[in-house]
C-alpha positions as CSV (number, residue, x, y, z in Angstrom):
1,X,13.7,-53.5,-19.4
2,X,13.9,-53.5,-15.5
3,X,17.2,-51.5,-15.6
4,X,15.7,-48.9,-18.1
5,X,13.3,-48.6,-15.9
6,X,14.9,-48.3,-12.9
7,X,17.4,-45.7,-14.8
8,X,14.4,-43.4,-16.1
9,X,12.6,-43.3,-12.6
10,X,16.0,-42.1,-11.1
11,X,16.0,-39.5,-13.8
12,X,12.9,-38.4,-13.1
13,X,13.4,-38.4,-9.3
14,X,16.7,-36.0,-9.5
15,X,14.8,-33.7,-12.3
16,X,12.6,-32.4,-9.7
17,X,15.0,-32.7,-7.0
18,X,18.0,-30.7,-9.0
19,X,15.0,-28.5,-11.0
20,X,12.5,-26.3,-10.6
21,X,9.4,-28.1,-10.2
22,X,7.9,-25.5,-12.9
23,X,9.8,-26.5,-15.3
24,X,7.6,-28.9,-16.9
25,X,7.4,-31.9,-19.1
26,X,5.5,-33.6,-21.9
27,X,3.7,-36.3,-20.8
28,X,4.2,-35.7,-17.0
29,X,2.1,-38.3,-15.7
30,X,3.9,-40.8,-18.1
31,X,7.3,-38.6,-19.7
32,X,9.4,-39.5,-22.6
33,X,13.2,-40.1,-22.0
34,X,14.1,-39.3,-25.7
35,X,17.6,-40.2,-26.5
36,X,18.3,-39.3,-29.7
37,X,16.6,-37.7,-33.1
38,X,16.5,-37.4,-36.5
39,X,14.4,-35.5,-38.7
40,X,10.9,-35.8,-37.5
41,X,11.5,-38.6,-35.6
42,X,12.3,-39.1,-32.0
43,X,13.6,-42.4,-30.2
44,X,13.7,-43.2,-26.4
45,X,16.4,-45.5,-24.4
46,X,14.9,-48.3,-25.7
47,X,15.0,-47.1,-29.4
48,X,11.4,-46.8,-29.9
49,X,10.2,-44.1,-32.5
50,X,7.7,-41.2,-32.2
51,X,6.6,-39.2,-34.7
52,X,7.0,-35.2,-33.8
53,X,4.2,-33.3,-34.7
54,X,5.7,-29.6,-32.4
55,X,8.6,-29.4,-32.3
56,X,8.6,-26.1,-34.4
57,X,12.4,-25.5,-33.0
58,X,13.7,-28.3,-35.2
59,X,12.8,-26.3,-38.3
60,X,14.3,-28.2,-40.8
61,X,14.7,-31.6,-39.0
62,X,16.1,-33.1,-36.0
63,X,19.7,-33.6,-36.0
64,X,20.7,-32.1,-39.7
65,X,23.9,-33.5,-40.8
66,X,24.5,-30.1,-43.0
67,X,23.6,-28.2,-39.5
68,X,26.0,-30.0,-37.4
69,X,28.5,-30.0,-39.9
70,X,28.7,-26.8,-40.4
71,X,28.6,-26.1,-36.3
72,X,31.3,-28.8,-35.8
73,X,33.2,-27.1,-38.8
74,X,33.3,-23.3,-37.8
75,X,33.5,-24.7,-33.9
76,X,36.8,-26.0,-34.7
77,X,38.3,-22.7,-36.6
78,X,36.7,-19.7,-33.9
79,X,33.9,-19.1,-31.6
80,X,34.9,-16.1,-30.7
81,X,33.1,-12.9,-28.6
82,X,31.3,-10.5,-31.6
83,X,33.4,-7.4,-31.5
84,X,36.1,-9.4,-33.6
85,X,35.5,-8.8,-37.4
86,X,33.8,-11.3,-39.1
87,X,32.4,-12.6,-42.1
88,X,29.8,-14.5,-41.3
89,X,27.7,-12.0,-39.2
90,X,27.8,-9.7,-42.4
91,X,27.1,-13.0,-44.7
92,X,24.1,-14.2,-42.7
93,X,22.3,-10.3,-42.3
94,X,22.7,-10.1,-46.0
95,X,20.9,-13.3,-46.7
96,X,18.3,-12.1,-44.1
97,X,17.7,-9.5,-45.6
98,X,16.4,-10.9,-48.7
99,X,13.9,-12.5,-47.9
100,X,12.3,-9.4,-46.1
101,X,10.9,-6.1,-47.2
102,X,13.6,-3.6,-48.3
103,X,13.0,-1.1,-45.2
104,X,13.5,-3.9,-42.6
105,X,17.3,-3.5,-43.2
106,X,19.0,-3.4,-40.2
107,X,19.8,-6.5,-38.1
108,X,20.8,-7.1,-34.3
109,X,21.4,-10.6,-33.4
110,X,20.6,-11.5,-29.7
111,X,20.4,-15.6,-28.1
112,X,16.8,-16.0,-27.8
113,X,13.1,-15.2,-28.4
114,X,12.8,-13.5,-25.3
115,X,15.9,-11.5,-26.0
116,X,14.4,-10.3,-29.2
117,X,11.1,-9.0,-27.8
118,X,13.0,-7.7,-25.1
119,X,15.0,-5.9,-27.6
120,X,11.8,-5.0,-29.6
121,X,10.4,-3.3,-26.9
122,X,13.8,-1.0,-25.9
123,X,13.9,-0.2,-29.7
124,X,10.2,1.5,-29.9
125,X,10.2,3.1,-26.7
126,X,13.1,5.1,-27.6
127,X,12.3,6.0,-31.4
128,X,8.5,6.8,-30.5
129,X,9.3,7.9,-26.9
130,X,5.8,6.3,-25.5
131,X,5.7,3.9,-23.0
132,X,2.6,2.0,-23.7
133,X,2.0,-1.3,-25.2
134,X,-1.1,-3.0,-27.2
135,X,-1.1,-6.6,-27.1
136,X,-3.7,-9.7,-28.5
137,X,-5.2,-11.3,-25.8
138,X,-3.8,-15.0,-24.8
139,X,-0.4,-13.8,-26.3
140,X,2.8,-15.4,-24.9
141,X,5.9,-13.5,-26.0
142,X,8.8,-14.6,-23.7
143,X,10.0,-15.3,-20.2
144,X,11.9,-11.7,-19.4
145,X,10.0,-9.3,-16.6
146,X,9.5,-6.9,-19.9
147,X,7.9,-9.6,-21.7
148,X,5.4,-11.0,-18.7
149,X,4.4,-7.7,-18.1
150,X,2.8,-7.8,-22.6
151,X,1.6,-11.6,-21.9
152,X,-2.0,-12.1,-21.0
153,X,-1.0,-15.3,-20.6
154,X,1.2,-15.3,-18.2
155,X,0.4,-12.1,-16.3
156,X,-3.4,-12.8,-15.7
157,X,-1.9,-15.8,-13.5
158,X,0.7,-13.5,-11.4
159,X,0.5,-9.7,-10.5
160,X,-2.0,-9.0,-13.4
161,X,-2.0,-6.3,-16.1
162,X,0.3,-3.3,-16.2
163,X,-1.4,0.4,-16.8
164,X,1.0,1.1,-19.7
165,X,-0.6,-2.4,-21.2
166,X,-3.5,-2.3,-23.1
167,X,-5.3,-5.9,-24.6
168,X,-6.9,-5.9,-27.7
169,X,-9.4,-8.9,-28.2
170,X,-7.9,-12.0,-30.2
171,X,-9.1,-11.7,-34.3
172,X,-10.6,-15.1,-33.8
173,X,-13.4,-15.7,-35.9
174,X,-14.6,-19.4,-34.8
175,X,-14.7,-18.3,-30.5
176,X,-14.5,-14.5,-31.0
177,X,-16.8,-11.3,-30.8
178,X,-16.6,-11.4,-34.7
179,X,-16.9,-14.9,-35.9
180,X,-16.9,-15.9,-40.1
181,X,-20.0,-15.2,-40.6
182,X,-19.0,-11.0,-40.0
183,X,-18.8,-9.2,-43.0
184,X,-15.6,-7.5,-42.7
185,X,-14.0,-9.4,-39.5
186,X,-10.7,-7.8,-40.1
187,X,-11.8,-4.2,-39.9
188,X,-14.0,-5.1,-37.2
189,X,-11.2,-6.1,-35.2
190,X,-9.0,-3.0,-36.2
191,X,-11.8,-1.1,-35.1
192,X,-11.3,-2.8,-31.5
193,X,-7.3,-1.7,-31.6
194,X,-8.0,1.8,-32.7
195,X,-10.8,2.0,-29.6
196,X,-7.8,0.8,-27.3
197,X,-5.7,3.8,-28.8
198,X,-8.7,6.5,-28.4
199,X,-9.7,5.6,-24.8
200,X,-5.2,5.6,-23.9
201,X,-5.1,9.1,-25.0
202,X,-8.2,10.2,-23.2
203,X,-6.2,9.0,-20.2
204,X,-3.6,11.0,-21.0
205,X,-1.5,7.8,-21.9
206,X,1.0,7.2,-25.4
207,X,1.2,4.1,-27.5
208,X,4.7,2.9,-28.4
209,X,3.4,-0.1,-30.4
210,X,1.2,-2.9,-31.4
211,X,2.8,-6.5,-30.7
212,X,1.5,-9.4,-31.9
213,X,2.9,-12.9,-33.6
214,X,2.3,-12.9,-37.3
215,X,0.1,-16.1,-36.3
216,X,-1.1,-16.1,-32.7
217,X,0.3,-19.9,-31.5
218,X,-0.8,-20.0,-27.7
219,X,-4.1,-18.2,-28.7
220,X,-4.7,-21.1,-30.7
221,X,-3.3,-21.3,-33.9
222,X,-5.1,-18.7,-35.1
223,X,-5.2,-16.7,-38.6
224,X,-5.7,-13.6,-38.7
225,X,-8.3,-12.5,-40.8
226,X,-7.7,-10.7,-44.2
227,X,-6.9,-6.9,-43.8
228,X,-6.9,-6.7,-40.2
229,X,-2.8,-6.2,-39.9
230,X,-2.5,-3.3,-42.3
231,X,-5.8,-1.7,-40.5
232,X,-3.8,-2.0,-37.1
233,X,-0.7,-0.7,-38.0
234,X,-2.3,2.1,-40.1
235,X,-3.9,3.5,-36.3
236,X,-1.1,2.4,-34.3
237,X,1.1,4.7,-36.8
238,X,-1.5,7.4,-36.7
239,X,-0.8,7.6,-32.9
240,X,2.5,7.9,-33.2
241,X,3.7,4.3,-32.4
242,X,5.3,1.2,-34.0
243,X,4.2,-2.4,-35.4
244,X,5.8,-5.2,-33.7
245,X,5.4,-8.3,-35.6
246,X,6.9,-11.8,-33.5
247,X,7.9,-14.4,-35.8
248,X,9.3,-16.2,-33.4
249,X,7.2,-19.6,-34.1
250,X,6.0,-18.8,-37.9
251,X,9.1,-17.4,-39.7
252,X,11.6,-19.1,-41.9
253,X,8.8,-20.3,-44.6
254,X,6.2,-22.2,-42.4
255,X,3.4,-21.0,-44.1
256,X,5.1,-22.2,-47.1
257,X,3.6,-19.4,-49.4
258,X,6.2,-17.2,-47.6
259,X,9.0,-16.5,-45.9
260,X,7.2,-14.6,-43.3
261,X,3.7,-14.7,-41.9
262,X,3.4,-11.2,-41.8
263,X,3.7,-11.4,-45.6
264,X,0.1,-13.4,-45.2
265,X,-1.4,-9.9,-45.0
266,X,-0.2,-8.7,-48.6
267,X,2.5,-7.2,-50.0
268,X,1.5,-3.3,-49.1
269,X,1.8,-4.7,-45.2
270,X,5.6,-4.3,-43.7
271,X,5.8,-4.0,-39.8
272,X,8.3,-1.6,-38.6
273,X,10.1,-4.2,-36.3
274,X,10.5,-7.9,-36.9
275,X,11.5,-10.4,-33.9
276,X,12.9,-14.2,-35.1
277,X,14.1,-16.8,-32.9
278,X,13.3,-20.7,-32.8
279,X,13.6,-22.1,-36.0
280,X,16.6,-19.6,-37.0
281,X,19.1,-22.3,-35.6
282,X,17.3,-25.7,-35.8
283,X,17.5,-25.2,-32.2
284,X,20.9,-23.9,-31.6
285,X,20.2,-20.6,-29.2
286,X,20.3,-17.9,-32.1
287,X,17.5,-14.7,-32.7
288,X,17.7,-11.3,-33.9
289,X,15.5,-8.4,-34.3
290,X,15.0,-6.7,-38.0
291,X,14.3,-3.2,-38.0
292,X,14.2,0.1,-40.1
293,X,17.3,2.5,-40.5
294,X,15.3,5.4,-38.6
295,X,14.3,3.3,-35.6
296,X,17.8,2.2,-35.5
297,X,18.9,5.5,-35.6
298,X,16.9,6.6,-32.7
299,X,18.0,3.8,-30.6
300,X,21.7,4.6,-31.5
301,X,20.9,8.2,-30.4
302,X,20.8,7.9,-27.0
303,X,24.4,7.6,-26.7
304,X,24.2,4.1,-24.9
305,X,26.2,1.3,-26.4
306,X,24.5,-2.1,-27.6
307,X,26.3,-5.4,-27.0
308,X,25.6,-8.9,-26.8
309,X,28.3,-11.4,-26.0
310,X,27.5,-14.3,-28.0
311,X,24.6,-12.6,-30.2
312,X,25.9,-13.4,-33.6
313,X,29.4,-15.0,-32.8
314,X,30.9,-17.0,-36.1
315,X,29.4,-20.5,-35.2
316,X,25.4,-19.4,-34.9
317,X,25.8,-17.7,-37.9
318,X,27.1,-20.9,-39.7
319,X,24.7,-22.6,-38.3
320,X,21.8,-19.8,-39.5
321,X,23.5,-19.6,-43.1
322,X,23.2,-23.8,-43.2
323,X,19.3,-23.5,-42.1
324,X,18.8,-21.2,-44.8
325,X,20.8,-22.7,-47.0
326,X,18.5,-26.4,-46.1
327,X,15.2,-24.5,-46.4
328,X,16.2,-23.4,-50.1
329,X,18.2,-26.9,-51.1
330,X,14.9,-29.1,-50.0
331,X,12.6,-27.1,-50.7
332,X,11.1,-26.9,-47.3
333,X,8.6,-23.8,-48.4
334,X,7.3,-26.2,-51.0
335,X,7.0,-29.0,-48.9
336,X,4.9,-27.3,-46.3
337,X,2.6,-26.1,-48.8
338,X,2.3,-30.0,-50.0
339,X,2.0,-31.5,-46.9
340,X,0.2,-29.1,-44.8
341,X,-2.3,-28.2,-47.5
342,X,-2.8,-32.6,-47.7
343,X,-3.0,-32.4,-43.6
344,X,-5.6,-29.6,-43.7
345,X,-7.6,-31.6,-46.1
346,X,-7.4,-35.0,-44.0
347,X,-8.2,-32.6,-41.3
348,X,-11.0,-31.5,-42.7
349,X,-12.5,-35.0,-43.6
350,X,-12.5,-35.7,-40.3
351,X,-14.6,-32.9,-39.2
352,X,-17.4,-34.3,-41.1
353,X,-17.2,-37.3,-39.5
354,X,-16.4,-36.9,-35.9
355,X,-18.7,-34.1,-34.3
356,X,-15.7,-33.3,-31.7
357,X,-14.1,-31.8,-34.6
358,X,-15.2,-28.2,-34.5
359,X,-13.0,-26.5,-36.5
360,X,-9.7,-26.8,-38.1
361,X,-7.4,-24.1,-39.6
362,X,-4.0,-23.1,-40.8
363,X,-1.5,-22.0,-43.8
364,X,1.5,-24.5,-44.6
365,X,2.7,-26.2,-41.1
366,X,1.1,-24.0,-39.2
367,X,-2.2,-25.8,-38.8
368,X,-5.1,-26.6,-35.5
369,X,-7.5,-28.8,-35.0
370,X,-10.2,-27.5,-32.2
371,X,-12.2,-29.6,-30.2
372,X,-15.5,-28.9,-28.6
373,X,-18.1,-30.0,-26.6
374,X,-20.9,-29.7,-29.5
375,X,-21.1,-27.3,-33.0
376,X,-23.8,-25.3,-31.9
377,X,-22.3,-23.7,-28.6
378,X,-18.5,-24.5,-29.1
379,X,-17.8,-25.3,-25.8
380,X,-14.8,-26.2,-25.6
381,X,-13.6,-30.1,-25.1
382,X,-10.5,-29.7,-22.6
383,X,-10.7,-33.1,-21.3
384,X,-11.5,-34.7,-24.7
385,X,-8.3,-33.2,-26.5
386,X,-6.0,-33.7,-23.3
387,X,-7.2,-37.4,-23.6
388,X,-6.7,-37.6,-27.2
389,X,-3.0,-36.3,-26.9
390,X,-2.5,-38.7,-24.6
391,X,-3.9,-41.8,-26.5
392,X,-1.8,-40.3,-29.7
393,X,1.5,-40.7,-27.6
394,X,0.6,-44.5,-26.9
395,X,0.6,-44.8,-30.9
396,X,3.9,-43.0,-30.1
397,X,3.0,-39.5,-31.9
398,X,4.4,-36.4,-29.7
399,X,1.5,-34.3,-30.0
400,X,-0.1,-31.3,-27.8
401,X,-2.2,-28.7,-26.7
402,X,-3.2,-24.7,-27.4
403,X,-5.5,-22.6,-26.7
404,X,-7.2,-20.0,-23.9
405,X,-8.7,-23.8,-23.0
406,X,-6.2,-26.2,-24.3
407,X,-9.0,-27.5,-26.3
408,X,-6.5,-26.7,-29.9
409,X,-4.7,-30.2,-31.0
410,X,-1.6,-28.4,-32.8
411,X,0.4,-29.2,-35.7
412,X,3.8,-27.5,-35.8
413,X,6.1,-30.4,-36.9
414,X,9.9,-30.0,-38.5
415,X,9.6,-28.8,-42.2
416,X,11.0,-32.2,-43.5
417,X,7.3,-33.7,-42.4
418,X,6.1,-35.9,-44.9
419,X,2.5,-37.1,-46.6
420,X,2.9,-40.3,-44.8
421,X,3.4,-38.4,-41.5
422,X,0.4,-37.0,-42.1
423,X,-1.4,-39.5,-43.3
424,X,-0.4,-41.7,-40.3
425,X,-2.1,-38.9,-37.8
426,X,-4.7,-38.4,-39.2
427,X,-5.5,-42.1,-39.9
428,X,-4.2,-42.7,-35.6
429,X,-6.6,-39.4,-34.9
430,X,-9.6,-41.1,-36.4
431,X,-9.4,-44.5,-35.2
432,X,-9.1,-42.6,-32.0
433,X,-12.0,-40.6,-32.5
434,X,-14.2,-43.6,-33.9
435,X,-13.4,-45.9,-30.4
436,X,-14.4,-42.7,-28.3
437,X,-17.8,-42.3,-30.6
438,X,-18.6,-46.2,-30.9
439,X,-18.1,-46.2,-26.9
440,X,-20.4,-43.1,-25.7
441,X,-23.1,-44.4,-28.2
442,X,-23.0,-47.6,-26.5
443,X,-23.0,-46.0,-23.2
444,X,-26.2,-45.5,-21.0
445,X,-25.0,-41.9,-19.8
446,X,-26.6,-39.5,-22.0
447,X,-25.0,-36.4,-20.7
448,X,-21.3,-37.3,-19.7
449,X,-18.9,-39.9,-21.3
450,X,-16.4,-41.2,-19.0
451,X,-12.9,-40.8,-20.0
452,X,-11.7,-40.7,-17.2
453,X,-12.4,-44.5,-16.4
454,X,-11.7,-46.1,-20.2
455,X,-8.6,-44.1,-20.5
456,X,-6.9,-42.8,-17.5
């Protein structure tokens, strides 16, 4: 034990020596050194297990044998730059393609998230020619300059926002202008796009499109409410512009009703441009960008070549045709409709008997839990929910944070989470919960209860 320890504190010591110190980890005050992982479990250097409640880029499990073997398998034969012919690119667009809407037909394969939205971005500019952008606020869509500059959260904390950017309140109907209570909350929130548009071209200004996740994930884990994403896209088109949907964090059957998120909305909803990354490997660097023939054409028009070096190269697209194939063989759609409709209910039960417990949503393993100060105002308990993640990773479940206040526990495990996985949270989550309650009742502050000195 005294050599593991001395081992992880030289670890640490040369991370932040060797690293950026913004590159951040879990548990900073207290990290992790996970060695190795399988399914939804991790284990340190000392083998101990933790349960993995986000790490959404596993999708189908940590560690797949049918993932590596099928990386380890087409490793061995080629892994070659794209411009050779191959099958595999062709055999993994086609499989793509079925599970999307027939227009969204055309594929471009990139590394990452970033590179997709990046993409995303290049691909409406030139088939609309309009330079503007409207984004949700809170949204978080990748690391690039491009993508900063359409990130409220990230650009609010640097230069600040862009004139071509235009923010559209979040559709979140528990802290937001329109709450549940609003008769039609999803026009209502149109409504607040299709203002954003009028008041652009009053300036003089064009809109090239409307980007938003399927399921804003920094913003909270929020779900959008029902007709809202057809009413945008309907004034974004009427202006001349494009629907951008990133499903970066909720594609490949999270919801577990469908493939998609977007497909949430209704069948009669189809965005014009489709971004995937994370969960498309199981964490092997893989993304791509889906897109109609006539935006594709445009962006072929201008007469300047498109290449990627490793974008779709022979091994990531084994490795995306053995995800898919995992997704469909264990029924991983089905499975997050099980368990994340058991979690939401467990969820749920504890809302009615913890008065932290201000609201909890989500669709398959997609799922949040918000904290807050009391019902009535729905402040927002920061502290409390950093606290509880931290008291959940003694009980040795990974768990964290999301949110404009980091007051959203969230759920966004690998597919192959279980009932008992759930179970086990939710039973760790009220103990929790119960000590906390049993403690300030006890106390003889009426006003504060402090964490700080019980837990910290």
């Amino acid at each position: 034990c005294i050599l593991s320890a001395y081992i992880m504190n030289e670890t640490y010591s040369l991370l932040f020596k060797r690293l950026g110190s913004s590159c951040r980890l879990f548990f900073s005050h207290d990290p992790v050194k996970i060695m190795r992982a399988r399914g939804q479990y991790l284990y340190d250097e000392n083998g101990m297990q933790y349960l993995d409640c986000i790490s959404n880029v596993q999708h189908v499990g940590h560690c797949h044998p049918s993932i590596t073997q099928a990386a380890a398998a087409q490793m061995d034969l080629l892994y070659s730059n794209t411009r050779f012919l191959h099958d595999n690119i062709v055999l993994y667009a086609n499989r793509l393609a079925a599970t999307l809407p027939k227009k969204l037909c055309v594929f471009y394969f990139v590394n990452s998230g970033s590179e997709a939205n990046d993409l995303a971005l290049r691909l409406a500019r030139q088939y609309t020619r309009h330079q503007d952008v409207i984004v949700l606020d809170y949204a978080y869509h990748g690391h690039l300059t491009s993508l900063i500059d359409i990130s409220p959260y990230k650009f609010r904390k640097l230069e600040g926002q862009k004139e071509w950017v235009h923010v559209a309140p979040l559709p979140d109907t528990y802290h937001g202008i329109y709450r549940e209570d609003h008769l039609d909350p999803g026009q209502a929130y149109a409504d607040t796009v299709k203002s954003l548009i009028e008041e652009a071209h009053k300036k003089g200004r064009k809109i090239s499109s409307f980007f938003a996740e399927s399921l804003p994930s920094v913003g909270g884990q929020i779900i959008f409410p029902t007709g809202y994403c057809k009413r945008v896209a309907e004034s974004v088109h009427e202006a001349g512009g494009v629907y951008v949907a990133d499903e970066i964090q909720t594609g490949f059957g999270r919801v577990g009703s469908h493939f998609w998120a977007f497909q949430l909305q209704g069948e009669d909803f189809c965005p014009d441009i489709v971004t995937v990354g994370k969960p498309m490997g199981n964490g092997h660097p893989i993304a791509c960008v889906a897109t109609t023939e006539e935006i594709a054409d445009a962006f072929t028009a201008n007469g300047v070549e498109y290449f990627n070096t490793f974008g779709g190269n022979p091994v990531s697209c084994a490795i995306g045709l053995a995800v898919l194939d995992v997704i469909e063989k264990e029924d991983l759609r089905g499975n997050a409709v099980r368990v994340g409709g058991h979690l939401i209910q467990l969820l749920l039960q504890l809302q009615t008997k913890h008065p932290l417990v201000g609201d909890v949503r989500g669709v398959g393993l997609f799922i949040g839990m918000e904290l807050v100060k009391d019902r009535v105002s729905r402040k927002p308990a920061t502290e409390e929910a950093a606290h509880l993640v931290r008291r959940l990773k003694e009980e040795r479940i990974v768990i964290s944070t999301d949110g404009p206040w980091d007051s959203v526990i969230k759920f966004k495990p690998p597919m192959c989470f279980s009932i008992e996985d759930a179970e086990r949270v939710s039973t760790c989550i009220d103990q929790i919960l119960g000590g906390w309650l049993t403690l300030k009742n006890t106390s003889s502050l009426q006003h504060s209860f402090p964490f700080d000195e019980i837990y910290i």
